[in-house]
N, C-alpha and C positions, 0 to 999 in steps of 0.2 A: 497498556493494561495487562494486569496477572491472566485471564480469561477471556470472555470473547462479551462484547457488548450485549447485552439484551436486548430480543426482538422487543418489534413495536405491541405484537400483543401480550407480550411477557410483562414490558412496565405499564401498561392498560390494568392487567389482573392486577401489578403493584401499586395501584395508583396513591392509593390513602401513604404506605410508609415510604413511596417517593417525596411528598408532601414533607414530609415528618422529616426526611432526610434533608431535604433546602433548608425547613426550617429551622434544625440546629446551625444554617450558614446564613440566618437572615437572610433567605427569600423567599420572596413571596409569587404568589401567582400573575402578580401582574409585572412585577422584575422579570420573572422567569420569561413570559412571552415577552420581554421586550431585549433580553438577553440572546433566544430564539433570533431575534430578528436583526440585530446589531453585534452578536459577539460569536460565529459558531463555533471558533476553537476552544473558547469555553463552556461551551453548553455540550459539547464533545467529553471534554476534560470532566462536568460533572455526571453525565452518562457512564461514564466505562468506571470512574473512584465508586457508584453507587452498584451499578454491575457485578464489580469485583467484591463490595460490601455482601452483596445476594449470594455468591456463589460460593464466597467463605464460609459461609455461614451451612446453603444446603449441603457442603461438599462434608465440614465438620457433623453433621445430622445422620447421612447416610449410612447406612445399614445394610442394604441388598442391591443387584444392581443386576442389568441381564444386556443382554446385544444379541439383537439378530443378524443370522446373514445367510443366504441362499440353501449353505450346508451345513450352517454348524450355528448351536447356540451356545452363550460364554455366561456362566451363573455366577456372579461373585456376594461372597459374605465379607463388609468392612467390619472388622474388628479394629479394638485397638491400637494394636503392635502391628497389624497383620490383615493381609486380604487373603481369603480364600477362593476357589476357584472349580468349579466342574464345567469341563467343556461334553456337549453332546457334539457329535459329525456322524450326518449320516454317508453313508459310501454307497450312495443311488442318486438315479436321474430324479429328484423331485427337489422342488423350489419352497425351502422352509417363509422364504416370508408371502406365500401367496395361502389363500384358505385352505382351497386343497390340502399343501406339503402340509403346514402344519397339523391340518387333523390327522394325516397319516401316521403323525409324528404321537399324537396321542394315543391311537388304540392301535400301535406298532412298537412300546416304548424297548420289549426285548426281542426285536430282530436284529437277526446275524447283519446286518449293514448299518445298525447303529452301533459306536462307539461311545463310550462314555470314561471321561479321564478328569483327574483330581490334581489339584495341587496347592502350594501359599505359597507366599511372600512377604519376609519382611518389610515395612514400608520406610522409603529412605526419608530422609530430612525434608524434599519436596512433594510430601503425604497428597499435600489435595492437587498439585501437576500431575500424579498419579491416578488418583480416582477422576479428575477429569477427561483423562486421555480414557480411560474406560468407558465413563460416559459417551465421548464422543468415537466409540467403538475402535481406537486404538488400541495397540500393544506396545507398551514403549519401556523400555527399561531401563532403570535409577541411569546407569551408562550415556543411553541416546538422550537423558534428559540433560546429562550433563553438558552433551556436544553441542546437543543445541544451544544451551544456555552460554559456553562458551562461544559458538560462532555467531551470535545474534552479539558478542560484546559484553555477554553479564556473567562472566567467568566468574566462579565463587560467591557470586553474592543469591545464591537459590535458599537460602536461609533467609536474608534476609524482607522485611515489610514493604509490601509496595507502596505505600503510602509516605515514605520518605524516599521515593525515586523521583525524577524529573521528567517532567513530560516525553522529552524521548525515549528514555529506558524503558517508561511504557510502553512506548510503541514499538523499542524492539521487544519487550518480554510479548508482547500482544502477536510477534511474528512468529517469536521459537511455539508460543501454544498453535501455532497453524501450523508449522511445522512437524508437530506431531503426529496429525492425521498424512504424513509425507503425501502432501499434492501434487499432482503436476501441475494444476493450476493455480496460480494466487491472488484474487482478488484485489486491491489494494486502492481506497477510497481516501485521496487527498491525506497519505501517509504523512505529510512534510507542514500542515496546516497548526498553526500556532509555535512550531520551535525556531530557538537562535540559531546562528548562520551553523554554528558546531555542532548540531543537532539533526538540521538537513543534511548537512556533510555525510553525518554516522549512518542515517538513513539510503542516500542515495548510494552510499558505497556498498551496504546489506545489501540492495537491491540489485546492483549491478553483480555481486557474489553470488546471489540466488540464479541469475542469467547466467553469467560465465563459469561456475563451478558445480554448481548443483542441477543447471539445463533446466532449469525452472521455468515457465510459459509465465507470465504476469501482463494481468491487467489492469493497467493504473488509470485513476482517475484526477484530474490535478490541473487546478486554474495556474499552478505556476508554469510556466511555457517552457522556462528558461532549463529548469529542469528535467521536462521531458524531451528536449532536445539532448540534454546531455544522458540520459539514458534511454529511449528509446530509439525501437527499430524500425517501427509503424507506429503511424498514427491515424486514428480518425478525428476530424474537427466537426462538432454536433452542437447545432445553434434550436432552439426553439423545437427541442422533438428530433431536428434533420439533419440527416449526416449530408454535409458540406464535399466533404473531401476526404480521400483516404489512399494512402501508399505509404512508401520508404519514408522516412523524416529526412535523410540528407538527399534524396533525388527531388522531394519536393523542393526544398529549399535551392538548390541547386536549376531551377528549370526556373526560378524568380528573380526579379530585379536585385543588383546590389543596393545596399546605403553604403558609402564610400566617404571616409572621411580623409578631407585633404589636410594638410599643411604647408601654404604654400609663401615664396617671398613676394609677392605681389597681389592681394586678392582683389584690389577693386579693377587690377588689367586682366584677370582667370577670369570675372565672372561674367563679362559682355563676350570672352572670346566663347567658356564653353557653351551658353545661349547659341551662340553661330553655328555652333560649328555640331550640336547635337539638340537635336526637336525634342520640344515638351519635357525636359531636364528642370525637376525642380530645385532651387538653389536654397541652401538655409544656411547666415553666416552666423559662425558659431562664436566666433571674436575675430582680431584684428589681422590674423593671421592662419585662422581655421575655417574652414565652410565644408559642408556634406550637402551630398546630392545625391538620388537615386538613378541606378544608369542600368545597362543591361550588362551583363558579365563579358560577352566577346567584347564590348566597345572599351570596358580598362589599360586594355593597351594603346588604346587610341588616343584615351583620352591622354594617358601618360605623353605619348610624343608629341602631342599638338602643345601642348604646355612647354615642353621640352623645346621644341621648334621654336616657340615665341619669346625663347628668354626667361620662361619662369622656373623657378626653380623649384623644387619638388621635394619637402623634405621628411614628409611623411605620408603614405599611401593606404588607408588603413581601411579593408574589404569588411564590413560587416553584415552576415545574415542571419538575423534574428529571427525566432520562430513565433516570437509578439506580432513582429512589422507584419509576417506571411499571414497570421492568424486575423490581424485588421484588414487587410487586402481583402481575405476569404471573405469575412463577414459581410463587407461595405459593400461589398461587388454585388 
């Protein structure tokens, strides 16, 4: 998405021209809750297209705009070539957003510790990424909007409609606007939910860039496993409210059983010898020449020689730890 999804009591006050907005898409109230309940990557999809709708619209309206912050206030007049700009900063111990600072701020407006300073700017081609990053008490210039838009993957296209993007492009353009406010932390709520394989790809790799380039801290939230195995560093697993379990993601996996899949030249003589020779080993034959078993990780060598000792032959040995299998284990246990 262009902006950032609208709270819950944001489309509450919107509720009538939400309405209005399904139904130029033929839906109705009772599709929607059943959409709610069967489809979330679409009910995602039309949250942030009617989001983006809202915030076009107030960002295009805007007229005046202000930002507080401990020491300094930022007045902005949108015009339309041009934003203008007067910053106050006071240069004392008091805190403008508590009651206090601010009244001191009023029947003190010419003391020698207040500063008052003016300026514009022209507005580039990305007009409302600007007055947004304002809103959201940023300072970002046409330049950093570029970077970002180039590192998030949407190099050049800041002109163009989001409404002819692909679900992913939104969700990288929906990162470079977090980006702005430059966090150290970044939220990130089942980023990968509704796109093609070449979509998660673009996504997990932004995400691994944000960690390894920019030291970004990210906390993801994400039913797919598979993928937070392949970018995470910690995990917590959180069933019903409770946190389960929580460390490294490869020490956990690694202190857990293997799934081991064999390839062997005799499976119906493997499968009475490894029964013998290793307790409570369960066996699953995969065809006439494949079977997988869960074993502990020191006994793989073992198991390789015993087979090896007996004539069998061994033609593929294939360790698999999946963070699905460990996450069933957690839960069942």
């Amino acid at each position: 998405m262009k902006y950032r999804q609208l709270t819950k009591e944001q489309l509450e006050s919107l509720h009538k021209e939400f309405a209005q907005f399904l139904a130029t898409q033929k839906i109705d109230s009772v599709q929607w809750e059943k959409m709610k309940s069967e489809n979330s990557s679409l009910v995602e999809e039309e949250l942030n297209l009617f989001s983006d709708m809202v915030w076009d619209d107030v960002l295009n309206k805007v007229e005046y705009l202000e930002h507080f912050s401990k020491t300094s206030v930022n007045l902005f007049k949108c015009e339309k070539e041009a934003v203008y700009r007067i910053v106050v900063t006071i240069n004392k111990e008091i805190d403008l957003l508590s009651e206090q600072g601010y009244k001191w701020l009023l029947e003190n407006p010419k003391n020698t510790a207040v500063d008052y300073l003016k300026g514009s700017k022209i507005y580039s081609n990305e007009k409302n990424l600007e007055i947004f990053a304002r809103i959201s008490g940023a300072t970002v210039s046409t330049k950093e909007i570029h970077e970002m838009l180039e590192f998030v993957g949407l190099g050049g296209r800041g002109k163009d409609k989001t409404k002819g993007f692909s679900h992913g492009m939104k969700q990288r353009l929906g990162i470079a606007q977090t980006l702005l406010h430059k966090p150290e932390l970044i939220i990130l709520d089942e980023p990968t939910t509704g796109l093609d394989p070449q979509g998660i790809i673009e996504i997990r790799n932004l995400i691994l860039r944000l960690k390894n380039e920019q030291n970004k801290t990210i906390l993801l939230s994400s039913h797919q496993l598979s993928e937070i195995e392949l970018i995470a560093n910690r995990m917590v697993i959180i069933t019903k409210g409770k946190s389960l379990v929580e460390g490294n993601v490869q020490e956990l996996l690694n202190a857990q059983e293997l799934t081991v899949r064999l390839e062997l030249s005799d499976v119906n003589k493997a499968i009475p010898l490894i029964q013998q020779h290793f307790a409570n080993v369960e066996i699953t034959r995969i065809n006439e020449v494949e079977i997988s078993l869960s074993i502990e990780k020191q006994q793989v060598p073992h198991l390789n020689k015993m087979l090896g000792d007996n004539t069998i032959l061994v033609y593929a040995l294939e360790p698999k730890r999946k963070l699905e299998d460990f996450f069933m284990k957690i839960v069942q246990s």
